[in-house]
C-alpha positions as CSV (number, residue, x, y, z in Angstrom):
1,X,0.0,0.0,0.0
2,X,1.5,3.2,-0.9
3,X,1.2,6.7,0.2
4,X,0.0,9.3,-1.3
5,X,1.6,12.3,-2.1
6,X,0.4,14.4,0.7
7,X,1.4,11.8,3.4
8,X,4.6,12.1,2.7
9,X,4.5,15.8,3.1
10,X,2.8,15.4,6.4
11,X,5.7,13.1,7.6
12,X,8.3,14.9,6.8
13,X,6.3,18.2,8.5
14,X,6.0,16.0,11.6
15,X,9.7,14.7,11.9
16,X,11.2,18.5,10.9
17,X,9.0,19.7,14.2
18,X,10.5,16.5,16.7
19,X,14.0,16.9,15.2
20,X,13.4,21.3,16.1
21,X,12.1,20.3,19.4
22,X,15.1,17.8,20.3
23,X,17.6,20.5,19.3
24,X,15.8,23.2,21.5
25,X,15.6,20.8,24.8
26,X,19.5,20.3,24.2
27,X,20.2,23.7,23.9
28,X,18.1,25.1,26.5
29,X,19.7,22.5,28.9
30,X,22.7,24.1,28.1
31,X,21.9,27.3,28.9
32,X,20.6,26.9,32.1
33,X,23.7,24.9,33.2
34,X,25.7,27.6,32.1
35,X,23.5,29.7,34.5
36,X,23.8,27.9,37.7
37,X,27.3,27.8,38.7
38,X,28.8,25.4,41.6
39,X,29.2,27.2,44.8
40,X,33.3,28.1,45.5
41,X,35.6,25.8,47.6
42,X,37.5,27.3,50.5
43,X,40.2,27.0,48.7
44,X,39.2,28.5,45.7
45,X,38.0,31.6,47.5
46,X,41.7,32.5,48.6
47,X,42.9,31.3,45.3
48,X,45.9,33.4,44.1
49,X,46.4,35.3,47.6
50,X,49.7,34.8,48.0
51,X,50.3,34.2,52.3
52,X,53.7,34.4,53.7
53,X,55.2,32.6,56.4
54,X,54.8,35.4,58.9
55,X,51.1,36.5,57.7
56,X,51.6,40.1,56.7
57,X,49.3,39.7,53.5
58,X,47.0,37.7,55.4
59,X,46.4,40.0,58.0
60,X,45.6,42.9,55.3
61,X,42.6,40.7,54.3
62,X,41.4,39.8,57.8
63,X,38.1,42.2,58.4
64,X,38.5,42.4,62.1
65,X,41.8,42.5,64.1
66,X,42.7,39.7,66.5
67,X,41.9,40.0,70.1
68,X,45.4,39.5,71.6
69,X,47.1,41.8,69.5
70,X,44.6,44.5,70.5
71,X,44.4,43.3,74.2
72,X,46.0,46.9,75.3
73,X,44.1,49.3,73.4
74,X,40.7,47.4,73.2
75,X,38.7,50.0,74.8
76,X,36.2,47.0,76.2
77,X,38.7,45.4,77.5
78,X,40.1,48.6,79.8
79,X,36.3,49.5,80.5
80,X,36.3,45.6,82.5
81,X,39.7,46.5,84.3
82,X,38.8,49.7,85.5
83,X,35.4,49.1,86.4
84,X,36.6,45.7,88.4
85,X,39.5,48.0,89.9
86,X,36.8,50.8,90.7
87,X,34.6,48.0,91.9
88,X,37.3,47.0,94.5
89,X,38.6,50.5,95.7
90,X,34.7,51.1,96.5
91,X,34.4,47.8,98.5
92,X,37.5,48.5,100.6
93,X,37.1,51.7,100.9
94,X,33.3,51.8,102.3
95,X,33.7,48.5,104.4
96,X,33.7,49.6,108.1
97,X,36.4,49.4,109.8
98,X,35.8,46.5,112.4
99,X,36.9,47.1,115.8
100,X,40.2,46.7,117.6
101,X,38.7,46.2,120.9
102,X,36.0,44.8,122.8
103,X,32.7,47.4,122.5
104,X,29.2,46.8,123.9
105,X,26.6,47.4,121.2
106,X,22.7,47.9,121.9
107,X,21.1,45.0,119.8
108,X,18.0,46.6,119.2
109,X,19.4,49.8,118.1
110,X,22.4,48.7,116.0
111,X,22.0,49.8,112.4
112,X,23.8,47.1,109.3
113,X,26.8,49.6,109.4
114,X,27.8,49.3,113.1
115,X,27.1,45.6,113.1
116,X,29.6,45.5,110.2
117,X,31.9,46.8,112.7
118,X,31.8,44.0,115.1
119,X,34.7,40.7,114.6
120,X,33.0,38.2,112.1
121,X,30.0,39.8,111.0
122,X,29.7,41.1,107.6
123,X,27.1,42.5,105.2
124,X,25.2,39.4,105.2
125,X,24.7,38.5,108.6
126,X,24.2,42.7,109.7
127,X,21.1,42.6,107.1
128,X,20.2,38.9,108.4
129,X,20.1,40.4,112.1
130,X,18.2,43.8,111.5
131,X,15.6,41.5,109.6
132,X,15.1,39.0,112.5
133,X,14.7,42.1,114.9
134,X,12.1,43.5,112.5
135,X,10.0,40.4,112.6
136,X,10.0,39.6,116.2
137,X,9.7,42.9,117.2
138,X,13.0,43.4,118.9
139,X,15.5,40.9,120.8
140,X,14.8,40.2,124.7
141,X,18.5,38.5,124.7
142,X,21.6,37.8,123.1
143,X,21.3,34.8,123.0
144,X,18.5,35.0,120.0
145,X,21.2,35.8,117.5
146,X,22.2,32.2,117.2
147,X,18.8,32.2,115.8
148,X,20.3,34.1,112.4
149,X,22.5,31.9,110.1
150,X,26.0,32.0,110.8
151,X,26.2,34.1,114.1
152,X,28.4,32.4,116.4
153,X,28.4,32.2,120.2
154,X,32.2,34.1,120.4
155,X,30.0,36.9,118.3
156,X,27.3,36.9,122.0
157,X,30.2,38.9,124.2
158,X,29.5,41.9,122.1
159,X,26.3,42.6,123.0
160,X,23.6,43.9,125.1
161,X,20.2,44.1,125.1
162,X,18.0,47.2,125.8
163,X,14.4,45.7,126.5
164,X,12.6,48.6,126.5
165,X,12.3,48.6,122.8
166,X,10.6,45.8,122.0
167,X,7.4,46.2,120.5
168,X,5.1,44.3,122.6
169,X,1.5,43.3,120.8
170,X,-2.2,42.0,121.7
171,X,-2.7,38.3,119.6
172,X,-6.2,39.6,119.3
173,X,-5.7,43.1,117.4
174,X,-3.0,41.3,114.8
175,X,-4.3,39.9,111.4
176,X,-3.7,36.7,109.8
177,X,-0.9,37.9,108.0
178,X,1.0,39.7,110.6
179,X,0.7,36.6,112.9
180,X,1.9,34.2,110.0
181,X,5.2,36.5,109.6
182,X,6.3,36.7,113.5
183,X,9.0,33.7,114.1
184,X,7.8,32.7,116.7
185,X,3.9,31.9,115.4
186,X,4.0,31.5,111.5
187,X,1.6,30.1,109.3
188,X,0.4,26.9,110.4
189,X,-0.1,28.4,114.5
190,X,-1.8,31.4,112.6
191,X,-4.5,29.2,111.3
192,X,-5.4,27.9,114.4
193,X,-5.1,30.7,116.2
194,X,-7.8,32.3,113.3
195,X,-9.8,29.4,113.9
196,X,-10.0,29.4,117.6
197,X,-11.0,33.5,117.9
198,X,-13.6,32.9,115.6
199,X,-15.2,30.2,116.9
200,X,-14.5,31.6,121.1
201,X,-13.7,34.9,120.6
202,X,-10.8,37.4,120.9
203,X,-7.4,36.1,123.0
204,X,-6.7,38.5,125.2
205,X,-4.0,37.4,127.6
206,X,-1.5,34.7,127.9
207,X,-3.0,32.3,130.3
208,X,-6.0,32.1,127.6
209,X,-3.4,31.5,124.8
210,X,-1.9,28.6,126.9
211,X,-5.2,27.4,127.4
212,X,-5.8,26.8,123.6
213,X,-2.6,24.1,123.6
214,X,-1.5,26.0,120.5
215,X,1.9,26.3,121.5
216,X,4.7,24.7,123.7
217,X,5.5,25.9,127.0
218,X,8.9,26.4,125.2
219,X,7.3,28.5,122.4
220,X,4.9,30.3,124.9
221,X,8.4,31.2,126.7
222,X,9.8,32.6,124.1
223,X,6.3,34.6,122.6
224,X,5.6,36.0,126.4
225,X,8.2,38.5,126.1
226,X,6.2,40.1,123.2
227,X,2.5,39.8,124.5
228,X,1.1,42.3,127.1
């Protein structure tokens, strides 16, 4: 069976058009390679800079200068050295100068700096005792500093208690809260305390309080001093 003569024309159309689209795939292909180029090697970023044994050249590239050879004049670096030497003049000079000899000091009356004074006692412990006198109200002894972390009982012989300013209260005219921050109640004897006023009424002295088995006779020893 032959074909006619407009087959053949139709054939040859066809295979000009897939021969035209082959050649465009292959050359488009190589156009976007050429496009898309590999990213550069290490290497092949310092390519042709020439570095010498002693890095001149390589230092005239580097965009920041290297700490240790700019330890002197780094300006950060003399801010931390004179603020840290600042810091230490400051703490030497304004620490108080403890004293030499043996001085009586009023417990209840003594402010951080005069505590500082004292053998052994520092910042810490002068904030730890003005806060425990705050709570309670005042110390009725020496002997309730070994009561505040790290007072020891060679620290005792430099004090002496003036009694007359404690600040005595009623249990009755405190609230919940003030009751639950004195040492010598806190939270859980607060509660019951609470509960037992509210259900019997106001405690107004301390032969009622005992009577309530709230406390210790330890405890009521030591809370007596502060109840009138």
């Amino acid at each position: 069976m032959g074909y006619s003569k407009a087959d053949r024309r139709a054939v040859i159309v066809l295979a000009i058009i897939a021969c035209c689209i082959v050649v465009g795939i292959v050359l488009f292909g190589q156009r976007e390679q050429s496009m898309v180029q590999a990213p550069l090697l290490p290497q092949e970023i310092f390519k042709g800079l020439k570095v010498s044994k002693n890095y001149k050249e390589y230092r005239t590239y580097k965009p920041y200068k290297s700490y240790k050879s700019n330890k002197k004049n780094n300006p950060y670096r003399s801010y931390q050295y004179s603020e840290h030497s600042n810091y230490s003049d400051y703490s030497e000079s304004s620490r108080p100068t403890k004293f030499s000899n043996l001085t009586i000091v009023d417990l209840n009356s003594a402010d951080t700096t005069l505590l500082q004074r004292i053998p052994g006692i520092g910042s810490n412990i002068a904030r730890w005792i003005v806060e425990r006198r705050d709570k309670l109200g005042g110390f009725y002894t020496v002997e309730q500093l070994l009561e505040v972390r790290y007072v020891e009982p060679t620290m005792l012989q430099w004090f002496t208690v003036d009694t007359t300013q404690i600040r005595h209260f009623r249990i009755s005219d405190l609230s919940f809260s003030e009751m639950s921050r004195h040492p010598y109640i806190g939270y859980e004897k607060a509660k019951a305390i609470s509960n037992y006023q509210r259900l019997y009424g106001p405690i107004t002295d301390l032969e009622q309080l005992r009577a309530t088995t709230i406390f210790t006779d330890e405890e009521l020893e030591k809370l007596q001093n502060y109840i009138f």
